[in-house]
C-alpha positions in Angstrom: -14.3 -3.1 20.8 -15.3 -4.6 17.3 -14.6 -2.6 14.1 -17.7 -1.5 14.0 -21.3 -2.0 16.2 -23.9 -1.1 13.5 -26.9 -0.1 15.4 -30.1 -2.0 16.8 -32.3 -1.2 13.8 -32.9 -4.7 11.8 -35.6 -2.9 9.5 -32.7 -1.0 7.8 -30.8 -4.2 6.5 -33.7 -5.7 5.1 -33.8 -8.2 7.6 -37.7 -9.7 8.1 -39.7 -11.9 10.0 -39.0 -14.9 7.5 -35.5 -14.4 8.1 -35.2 -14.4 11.9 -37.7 -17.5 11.8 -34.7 -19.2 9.8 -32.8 -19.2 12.7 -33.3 -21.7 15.4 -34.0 -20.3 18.7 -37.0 -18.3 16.6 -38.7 -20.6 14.3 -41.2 -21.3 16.9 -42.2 -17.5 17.5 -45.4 -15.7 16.6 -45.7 -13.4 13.9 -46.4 -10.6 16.7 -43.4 -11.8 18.7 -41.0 -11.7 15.9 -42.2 -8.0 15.1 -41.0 -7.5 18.7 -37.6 -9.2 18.6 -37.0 -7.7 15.0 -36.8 -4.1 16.6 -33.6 -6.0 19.1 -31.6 -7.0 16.7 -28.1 -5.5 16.7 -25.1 -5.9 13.9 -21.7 -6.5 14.5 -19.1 -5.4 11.0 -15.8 -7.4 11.8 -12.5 -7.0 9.6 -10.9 -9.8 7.8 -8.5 -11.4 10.6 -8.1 -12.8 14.2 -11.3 -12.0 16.2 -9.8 -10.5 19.3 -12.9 -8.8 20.9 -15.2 -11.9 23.0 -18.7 -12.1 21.6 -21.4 -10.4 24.0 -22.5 -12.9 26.1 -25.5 -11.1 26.7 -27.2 -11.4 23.5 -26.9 -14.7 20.8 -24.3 -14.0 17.8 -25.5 -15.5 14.1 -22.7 -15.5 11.2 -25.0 -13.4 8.3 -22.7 -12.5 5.8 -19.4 -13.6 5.3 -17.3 -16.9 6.7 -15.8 -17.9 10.3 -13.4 -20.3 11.5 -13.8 -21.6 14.6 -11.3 -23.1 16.7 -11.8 -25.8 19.3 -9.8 -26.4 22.4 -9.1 -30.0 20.4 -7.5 -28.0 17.6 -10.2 -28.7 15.5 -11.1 -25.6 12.8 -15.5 -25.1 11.9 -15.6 -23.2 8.7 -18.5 -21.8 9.0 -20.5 -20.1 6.5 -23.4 -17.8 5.8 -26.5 -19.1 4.1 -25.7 -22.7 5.2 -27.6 -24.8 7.5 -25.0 -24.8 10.4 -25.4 -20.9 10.1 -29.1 -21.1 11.3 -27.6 -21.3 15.2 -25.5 -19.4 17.4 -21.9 -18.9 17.6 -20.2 -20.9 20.4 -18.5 -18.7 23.2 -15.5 -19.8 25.0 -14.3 -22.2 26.1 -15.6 -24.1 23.6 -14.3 -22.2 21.0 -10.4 -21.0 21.9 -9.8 -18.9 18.8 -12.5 -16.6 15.9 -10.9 -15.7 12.7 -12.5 -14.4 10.2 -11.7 -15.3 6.4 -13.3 -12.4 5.2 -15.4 -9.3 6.4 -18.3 -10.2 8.3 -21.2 -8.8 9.7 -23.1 -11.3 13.0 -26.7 -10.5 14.3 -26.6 -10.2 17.8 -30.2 -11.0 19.2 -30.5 -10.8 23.6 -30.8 -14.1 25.3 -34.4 -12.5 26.7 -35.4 -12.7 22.7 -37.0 -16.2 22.4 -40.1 -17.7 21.9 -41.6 -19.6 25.4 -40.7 -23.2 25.2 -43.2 -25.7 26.1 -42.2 -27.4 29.5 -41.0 -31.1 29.6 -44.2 -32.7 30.6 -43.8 -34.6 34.0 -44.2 -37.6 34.3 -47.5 -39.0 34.7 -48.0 -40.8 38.5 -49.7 -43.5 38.6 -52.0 -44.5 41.4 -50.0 -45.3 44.4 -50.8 -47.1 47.8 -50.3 -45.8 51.5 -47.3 -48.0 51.5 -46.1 -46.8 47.8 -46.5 -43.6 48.3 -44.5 -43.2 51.5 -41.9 -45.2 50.1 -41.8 -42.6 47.3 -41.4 -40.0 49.6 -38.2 -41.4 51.5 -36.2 -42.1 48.1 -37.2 -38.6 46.5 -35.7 -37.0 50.1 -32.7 -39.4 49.9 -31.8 -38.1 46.6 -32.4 -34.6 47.3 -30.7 -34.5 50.2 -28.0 -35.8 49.0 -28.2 -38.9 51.6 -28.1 -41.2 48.7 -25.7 -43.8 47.4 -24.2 -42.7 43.7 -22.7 -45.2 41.5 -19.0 -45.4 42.2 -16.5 -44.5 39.1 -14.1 -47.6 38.9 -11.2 -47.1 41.8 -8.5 -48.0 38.7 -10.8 -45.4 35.8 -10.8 -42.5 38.8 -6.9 -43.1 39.2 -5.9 -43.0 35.4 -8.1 -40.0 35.0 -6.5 -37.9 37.3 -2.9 -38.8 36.5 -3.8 -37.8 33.0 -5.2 -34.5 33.9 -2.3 -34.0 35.9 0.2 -31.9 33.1 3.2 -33.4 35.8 3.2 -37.0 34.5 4.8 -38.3 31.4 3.2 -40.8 29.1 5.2 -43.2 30.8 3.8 -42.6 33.6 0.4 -42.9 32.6 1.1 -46.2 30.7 2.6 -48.1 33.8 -0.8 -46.7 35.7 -2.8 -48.3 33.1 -0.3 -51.9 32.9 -1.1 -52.5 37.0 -4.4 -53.9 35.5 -3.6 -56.6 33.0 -7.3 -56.8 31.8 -7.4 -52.9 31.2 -4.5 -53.0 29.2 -5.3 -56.1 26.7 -8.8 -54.3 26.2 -7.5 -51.2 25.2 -5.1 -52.6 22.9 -8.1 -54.6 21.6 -9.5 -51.2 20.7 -6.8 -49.1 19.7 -5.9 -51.9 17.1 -9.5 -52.6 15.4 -10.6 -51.7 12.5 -13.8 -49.6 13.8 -10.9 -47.4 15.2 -8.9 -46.4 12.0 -5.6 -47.7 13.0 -3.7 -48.3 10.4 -0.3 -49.0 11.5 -0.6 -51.3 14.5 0.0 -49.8 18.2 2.3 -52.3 20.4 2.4 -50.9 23.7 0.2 -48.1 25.9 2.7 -45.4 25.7 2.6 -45.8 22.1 -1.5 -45.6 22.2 -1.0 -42.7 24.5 1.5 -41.1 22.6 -0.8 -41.5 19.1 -4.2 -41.1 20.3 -3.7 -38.5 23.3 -4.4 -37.9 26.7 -7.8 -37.5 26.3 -8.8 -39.8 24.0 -6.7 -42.3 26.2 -9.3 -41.3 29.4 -12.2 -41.2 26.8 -11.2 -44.6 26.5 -10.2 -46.5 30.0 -13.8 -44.8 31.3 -15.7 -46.5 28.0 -13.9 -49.8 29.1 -14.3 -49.6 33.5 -17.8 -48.4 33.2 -19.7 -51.4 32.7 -19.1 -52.3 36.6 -21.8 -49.9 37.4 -24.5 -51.1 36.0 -25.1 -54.1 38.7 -27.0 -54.7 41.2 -27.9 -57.7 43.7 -31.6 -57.7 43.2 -32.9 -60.3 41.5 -35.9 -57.7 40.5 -33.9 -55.1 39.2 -31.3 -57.1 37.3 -33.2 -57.7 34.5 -33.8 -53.8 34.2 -29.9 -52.8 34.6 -29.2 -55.6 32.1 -31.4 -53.6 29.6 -29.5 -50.3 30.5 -26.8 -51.6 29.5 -27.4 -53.5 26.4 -29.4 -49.8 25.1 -26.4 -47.4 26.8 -23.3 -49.4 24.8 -25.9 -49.8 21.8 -26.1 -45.9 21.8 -22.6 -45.3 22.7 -21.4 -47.6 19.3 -23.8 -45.3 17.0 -22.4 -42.4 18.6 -18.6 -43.2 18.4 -19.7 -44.2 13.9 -21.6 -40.8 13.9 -19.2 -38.6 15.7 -16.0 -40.4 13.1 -18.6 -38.4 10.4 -18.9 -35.2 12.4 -15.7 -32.3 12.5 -15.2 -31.1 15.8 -16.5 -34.1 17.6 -14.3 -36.7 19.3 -15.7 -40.1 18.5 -14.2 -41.3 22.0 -15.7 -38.9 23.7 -18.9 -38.9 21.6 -18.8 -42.6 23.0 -18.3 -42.0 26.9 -21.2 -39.2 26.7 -23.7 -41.9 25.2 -22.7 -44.5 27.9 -23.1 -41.8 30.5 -26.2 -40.1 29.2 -28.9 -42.4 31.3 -26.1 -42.6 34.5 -29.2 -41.3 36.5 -30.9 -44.1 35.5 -28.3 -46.5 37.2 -28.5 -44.4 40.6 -31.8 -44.6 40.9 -31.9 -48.5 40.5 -29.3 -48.4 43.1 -31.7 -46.3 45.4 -34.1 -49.1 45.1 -32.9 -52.0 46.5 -33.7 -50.3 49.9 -37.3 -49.4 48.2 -37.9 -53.0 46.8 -41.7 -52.2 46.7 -40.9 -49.3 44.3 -39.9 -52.0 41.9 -43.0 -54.5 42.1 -44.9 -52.9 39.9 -43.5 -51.5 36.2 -45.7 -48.1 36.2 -43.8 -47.2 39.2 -40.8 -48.8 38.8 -40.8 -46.2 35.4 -42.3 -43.2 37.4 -39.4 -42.8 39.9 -36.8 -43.0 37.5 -38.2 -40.6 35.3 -38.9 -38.4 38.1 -35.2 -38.7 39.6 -33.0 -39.8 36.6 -32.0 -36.1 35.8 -30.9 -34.7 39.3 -29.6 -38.4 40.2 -27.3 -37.8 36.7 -25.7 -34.7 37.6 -25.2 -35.5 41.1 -23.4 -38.7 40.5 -21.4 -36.6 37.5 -20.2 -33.8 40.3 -19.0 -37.3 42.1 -16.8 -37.8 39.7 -15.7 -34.8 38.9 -16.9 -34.6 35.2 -19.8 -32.5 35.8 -18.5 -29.6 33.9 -17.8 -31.9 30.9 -21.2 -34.3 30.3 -23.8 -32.4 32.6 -25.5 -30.8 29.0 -26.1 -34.5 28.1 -27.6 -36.0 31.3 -29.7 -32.9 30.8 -30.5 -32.6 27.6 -30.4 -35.9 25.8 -34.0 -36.2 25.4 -34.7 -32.3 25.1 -35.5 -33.0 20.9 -35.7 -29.0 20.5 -32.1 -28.1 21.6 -30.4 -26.1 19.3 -27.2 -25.8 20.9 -24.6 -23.6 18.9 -23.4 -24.1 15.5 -20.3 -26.4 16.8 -21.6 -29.8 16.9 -21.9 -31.4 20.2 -21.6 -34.6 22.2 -25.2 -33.9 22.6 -26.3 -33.6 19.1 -24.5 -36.7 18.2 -25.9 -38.6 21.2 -29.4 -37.5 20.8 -29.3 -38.8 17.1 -28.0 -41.9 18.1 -30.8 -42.3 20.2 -33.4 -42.0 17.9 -31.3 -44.4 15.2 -31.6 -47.1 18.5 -35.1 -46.8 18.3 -35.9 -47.2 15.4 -38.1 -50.4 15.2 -38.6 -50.5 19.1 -41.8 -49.8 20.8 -41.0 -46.2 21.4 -40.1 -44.9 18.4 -44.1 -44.0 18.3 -43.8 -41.6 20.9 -40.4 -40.2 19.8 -40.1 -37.3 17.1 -39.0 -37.9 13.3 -35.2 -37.8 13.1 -35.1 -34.9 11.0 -37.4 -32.6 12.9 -34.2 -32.5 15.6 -31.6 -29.4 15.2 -29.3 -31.8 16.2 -30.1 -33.3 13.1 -29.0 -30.5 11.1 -25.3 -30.0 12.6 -23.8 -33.1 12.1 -21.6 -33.8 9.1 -21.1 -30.4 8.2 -24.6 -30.1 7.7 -25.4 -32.6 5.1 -27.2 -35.4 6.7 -30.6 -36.3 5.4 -32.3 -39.0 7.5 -31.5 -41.7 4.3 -27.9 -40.8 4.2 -27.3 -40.9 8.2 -28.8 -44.3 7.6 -26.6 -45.0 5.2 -23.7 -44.4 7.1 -24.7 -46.7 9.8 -25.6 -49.4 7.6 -22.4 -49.0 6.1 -20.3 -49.2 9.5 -22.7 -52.0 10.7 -19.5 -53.8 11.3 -18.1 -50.9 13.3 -21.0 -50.6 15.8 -21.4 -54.5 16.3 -17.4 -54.2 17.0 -17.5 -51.4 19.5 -20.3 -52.9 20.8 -18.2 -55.9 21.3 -14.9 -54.1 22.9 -17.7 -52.7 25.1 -18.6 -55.9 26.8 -21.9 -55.7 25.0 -21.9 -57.8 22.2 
């Protein structure tokens, strides 16, 4: 057990209604609702040292008093502490965090998961008016993809390969370097990459091993994916082609942002910051896919938009489980346009890619019907806290180069 559990009275330790509305999941609640969650709240006293009790995973854990660190499976150390804005959302559970220690003695609110303010739905999307013809066609697809009877967009033969011989603790660098040298254009991309300057490389990499070796395993994957994955997004349909064209342009414009953002965010890998963005609208290219046995889906642009709003998400994660990476980029197919996520106090691939987002549309028609950049919690969790929506513009004014680069090394410049 922890040192101490310190009761389920909040009104004792001073803690009011203004104070639990500081905290994320609750600043949305009614005055009568926080009275309510107020009488919940539990305290947790831990000692100076290595955490060594797991957090209830019944109930969400905020940092009050003291400081945290936090350590990721990547190795990567959150300091986190009280009274600053990362503090306003819940501690991470494993296994996204490996290791708790705390610098100090602490005391954490422990609030149950039942606690929270209703969230307003996602609206569905609006159907427009469909014919006989439409409307049965509608039908078939929606059953296709919910049966599962559907073609998914293939990972790359050479990216599915390479991934599992790098998850695969038996094989050596070596190994995995003369994997990635059977495919001579592979290779003189990812050197490409590993040796620009929107990377950080300042001593130059010669061969794969030596990337491998340097960058690791997973940034190596993070990597051959971000290169293979622009096969998907074809498709022989003269209709349609213009529309996957788009995808792509907006998915590697998205991942760029996301690769200069996460460089600015501790905890987050850039590369994989990167593949998440690419990934985040996957759905989007099954659907298409689904199509081109639906062609009079696609004569008209109200429906054309209708079915891939309505499918995108489930067509996402199923392709994701098809590839085996489900467990790894399913909270962004999910989640990228949920603007109220909170999330925990580690930053995310989510955060970084829903920020990115919004930067992308800035100037573009639907930046109207999208939220202001600093009304987002994701906002609020990336570089340590500190962004205001001048200085994350800043920074990607600042790395224009960079994102016109990665854009480039993407295929999409």
């Amino acid at each position: 057990m922890f040192a101490q559990w310190i009761g389920q009275s909040a009104k004792a330790h001073h803690l009011n209604a203004d104070r639990l509305s500081a905290l994320a999941p609750y600043q949305c609640m009614s005055a009568a609702q926080l009275k309510t969650t107020l009488r919940q709240v539990g305290r947790i006293r831990v000692n100076e040292g290595l955490v060594r009790d797991e957090l209830p995973r019944d109930r969400r854990v905020f940092l009050e008093r003291g400081s945290l660190q936090l350590q990721t499976q990547t190795g990567f150390v959150l300091v986190l502490k009280a009274d600053t804005p990362q503090a306003r959302y819940p501690l991470p559970l494993k296994p996204a965090v490996v290791s708790l220690y705390a610098a100090e003695p602490c005391t954490l609110l422990t609030i149950p998961l039942s606690a929270e303010a209703p969230t307003a739905p996602t609206p569905s999307p609006v159907a427009p008016r469909l014919d006989l013809a439409e409307a049965d066609a509608l039908c078939q697809i929606e059953g296709n993809f919910r049966k599962q009877r559907c073609e998914l967009p293939s990972l790359p033969d050479l990216a599915w390969k390479i991934g599992k011989a790098i998850d695969d603790p038996h094989n050596d660098n070596e190994d995995i370097a003369r994997l990635i040298q059977l495919d001579p254009s592979l290779t003189a991309r990812l050197m490409s990459i590993v040796n620009s300057p929107a990377f950080g490389s300042f001593r130059k990499i010669s061969t794969i091993n030596q990337a491998t070796t340097r960058l690791g395993r997973q940034k190596v994957r993070s990597l051959v994916y971000s290169c293979l994955i622009k096969s998907i997004f074809k498709i022989n349909s003269k209709v349609l082609t213009r529309r996957m064209e788009a995808l792509w342009r907006r998915s590697a414009h998205v991942a760029a942002l996301s690769f200069v953002l996460g460089r600015e965010t501790p905890g987050v890998d850039p590369e994989q910051a990167m593949l998440a963005a690419l990934i985040h609208d996957i759905g989007t290219v099954a659907v298409i896919g689904g199509l081109k046995h639906f062609p009079l889906l696609a004569r008209r642009e109200e429906v054309l938009d209708y079915v891939i709003a309505s499918l995108r998400t489930e067509a996402g994660l199923l392709s994701l489980r098809q590839w085996g990476l489900r467990d790894e980029f399913a909270d962004v197919i999910e989640n990228a346009g949920n603007w109220q996520r909170f999330g925990t106090a580690l930053p995310d691939n989510t955060d970084v890619v829903q920020i990115s987002l919004l930067h992308a549309s800035i100037g573009q028609p639907d930046q109207a019907a999208l939220p202001r950049i600093d009304s987002v919690p994701a906002f609020h969790k990336l570089a340590r806290g500190q962004l205001t929506p001048r200085h994350s513009l800043s920074i990607l004014e600042a790395a224009e180069a960079d994102v016109r680069e990665v854009r480039s090394l993407l295929g999409a410049g």
